[in-house]
N, C-alpha and C positions, 0 to 999 in steps of 0.2 A: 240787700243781696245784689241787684244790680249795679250797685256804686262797687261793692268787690269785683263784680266780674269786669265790667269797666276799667278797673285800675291795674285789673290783672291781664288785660288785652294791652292796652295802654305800655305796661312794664314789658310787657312779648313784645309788645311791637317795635318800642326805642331799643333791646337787646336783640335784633335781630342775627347781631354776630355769635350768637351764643354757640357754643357746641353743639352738634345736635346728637342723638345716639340714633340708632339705626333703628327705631320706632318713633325717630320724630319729637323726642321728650326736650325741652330746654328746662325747664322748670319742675323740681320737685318741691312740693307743698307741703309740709310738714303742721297738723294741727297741735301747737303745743298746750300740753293739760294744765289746768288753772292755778293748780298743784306741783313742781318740780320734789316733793315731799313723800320718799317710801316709807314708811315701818316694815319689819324685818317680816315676811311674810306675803306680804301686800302684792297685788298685781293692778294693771293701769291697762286698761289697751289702748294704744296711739293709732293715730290714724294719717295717713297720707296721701296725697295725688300726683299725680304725673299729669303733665301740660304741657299743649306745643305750643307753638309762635304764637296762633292766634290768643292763647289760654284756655282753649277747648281741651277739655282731659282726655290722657290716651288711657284707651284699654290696657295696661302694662302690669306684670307681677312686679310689686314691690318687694324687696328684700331688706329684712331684718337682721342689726349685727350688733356685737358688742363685744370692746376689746375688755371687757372686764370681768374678774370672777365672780363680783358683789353681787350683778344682776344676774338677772337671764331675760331672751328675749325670744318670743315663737315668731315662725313665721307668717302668723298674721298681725304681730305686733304688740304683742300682753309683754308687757315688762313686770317680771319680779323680782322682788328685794331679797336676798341670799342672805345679806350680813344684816347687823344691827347699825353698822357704823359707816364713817366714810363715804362716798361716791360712786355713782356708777351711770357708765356713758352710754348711750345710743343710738346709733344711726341708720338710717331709711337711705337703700341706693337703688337706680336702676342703671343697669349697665356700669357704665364708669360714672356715671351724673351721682354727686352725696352729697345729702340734709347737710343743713350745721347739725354740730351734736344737741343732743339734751344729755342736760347732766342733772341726773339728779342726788338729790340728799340723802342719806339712810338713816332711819332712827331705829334704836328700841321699839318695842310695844312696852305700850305704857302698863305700869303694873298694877296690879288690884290691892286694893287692901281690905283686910279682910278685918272686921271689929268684932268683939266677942259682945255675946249678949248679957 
């Protein structure tokens, strides 16, 4: 935990030319799930930080978006999988500052089979 925070001070401090938005945020942190894998149904909640120069996290609302119809995503950050198939993108923004996307996969649910006795 200290070695993150470290490396994360470290990185604020050599991008000190970073944009900054008017609460201070250089850096959004984006935890990505272990997972990039929906099934049709499924929900995921993401998780994100806002951080300034030093990499001390700011108090800030994060906002939830998606240009696509496959997902859906609330504004605390639960993504769910609409379709069966195809892709569906995500991004976490504060202010004008935006995640890289996550993209993720869409499957089926897997089917049952059912055997006679």
């Amino acid at each position: 935990m200290l070695r993150r925070a470290l490396l994360i001070g470290l990185f604020a401090t050599a991008c000190s030319d970073l944009p900054v938005t008017g609460d201070g945020v250089v850096i959004l942190e984006v935890t990505t799930p272990p997972s990039l894998t929906l099934r049709q149904g499924e929900s995921i909640t993401l998780a994100a930080r806002a951080l300034d120069q030093q990499g001390e996290e700011v108090a800030v609302a994060i906002s939830w978006a998606t240009p696509d119809t496959t997902v859906t995503v609330s504004e605390t950050g639960v993504v769910t999988a609409l379709t069966a198939s195809g892709t569906g993108r995500v991004q976490a923004s504060v202010g004008t500052l935006r995640s890289n996307i996550l993209t993720f996969a869409l499957q089926p649910q897997p089917t049952t089979l059912r055997t006679e006795p």
